[in-house]
N, C-alpha and C positions, 0 to 999 in steps of 0.2 A: 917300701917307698922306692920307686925309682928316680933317679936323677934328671935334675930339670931339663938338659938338655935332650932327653930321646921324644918329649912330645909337648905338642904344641902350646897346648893348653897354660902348661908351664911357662909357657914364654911372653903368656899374655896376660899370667898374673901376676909376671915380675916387671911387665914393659912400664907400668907407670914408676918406676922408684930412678931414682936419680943412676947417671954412669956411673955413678962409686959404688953404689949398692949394690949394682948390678956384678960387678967386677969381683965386688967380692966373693958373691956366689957361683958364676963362672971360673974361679979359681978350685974350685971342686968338682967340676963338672967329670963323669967317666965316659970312658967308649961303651957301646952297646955292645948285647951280643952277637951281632952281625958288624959290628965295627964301621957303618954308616953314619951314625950319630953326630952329628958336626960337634968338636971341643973346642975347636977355635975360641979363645975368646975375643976377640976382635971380630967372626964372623958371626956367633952368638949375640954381640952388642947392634950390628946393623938389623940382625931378626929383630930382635925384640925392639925395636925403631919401627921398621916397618911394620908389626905385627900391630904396634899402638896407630900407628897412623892408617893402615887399613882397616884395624878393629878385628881383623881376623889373619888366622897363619896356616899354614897347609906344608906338611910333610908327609913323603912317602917315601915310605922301605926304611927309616931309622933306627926303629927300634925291634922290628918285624921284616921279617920277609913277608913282600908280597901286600903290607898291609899298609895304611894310608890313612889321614886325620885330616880332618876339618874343625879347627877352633874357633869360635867368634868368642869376644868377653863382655860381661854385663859391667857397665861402667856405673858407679854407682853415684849420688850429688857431690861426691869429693873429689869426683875425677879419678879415681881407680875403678881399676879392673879385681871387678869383686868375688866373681863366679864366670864359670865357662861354661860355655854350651859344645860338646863335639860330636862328632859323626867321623866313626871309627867303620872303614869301609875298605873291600879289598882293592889293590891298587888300579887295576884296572879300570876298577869303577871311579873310582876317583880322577884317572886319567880323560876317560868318558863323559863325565858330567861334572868336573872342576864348577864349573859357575853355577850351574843350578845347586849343588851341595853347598857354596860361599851364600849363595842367596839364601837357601833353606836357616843357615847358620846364621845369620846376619839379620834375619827376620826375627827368628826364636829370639835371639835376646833383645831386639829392641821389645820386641811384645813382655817381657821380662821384665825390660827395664820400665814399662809404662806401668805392668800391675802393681809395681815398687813403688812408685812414685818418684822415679830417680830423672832427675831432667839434664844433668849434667853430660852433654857431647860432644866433646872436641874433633871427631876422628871423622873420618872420609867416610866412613859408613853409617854415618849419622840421616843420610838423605834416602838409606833405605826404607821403605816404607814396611 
């Protein structure tokens, strides 16, 4: 298991729990083996903020050199973040096609979230088609 803070994924399957919940796990968090991995936790808390309110998180070089993530999360009728979709791509590429990768990602699980049955949206990327 690696620790939540080196990918994204992680961050958007802890973004729906309350800031204590959060904190407390953040209170565990380690450096990566390249030492990019944000442990902040105050800067951990504004990620996963954002992450729930775009519906998706994007980091590059954290846990990897060189390598790069696209998370989107399948929100399920409770309003959590149930399951992740990513797209683990080298950084360049991801540098290159940021929005089309957010799009690809952000498609997949709404198509995800409709073969579920899960209608529950609250987040900015709800108007993805």
């Amino acid at each position: 298991r690696s620790p939540l803070n080196w990918y994204p994924p992680c961050r958007l399957l802890i973004s729906h729990l309350t800031p204590e919940e959060r904190a407390e796990l953040f209170a565990r968090v380690k450096p990566s083996p390249n030492g990019r991995a944000v442990t902040d936790p105050a800067i951990l808390e504004r990620e996963c903020r954002e992450a729930w309110e775009r519906g998706y998180c994007i980091q590059t070089g954290a846990s990897g050199f060189s390598v790069a993530c696209v998370a989107a999360g399948v929100i399920n009728n409770k309003g959590e973040c149930c399951a992740t979709i990513s797209l683990v791509v080298p950084e360049s590429v991801a540098d290159e096609r940021r929005d089309e990768l957010v799009d690809m990602a952000l498609k997949s699980v709404r198509d995800i979230e409709r073969q579920l049955g899960y209608q529950h949206r609250k987040t900015p990327g709800a108007d993805v088609a």
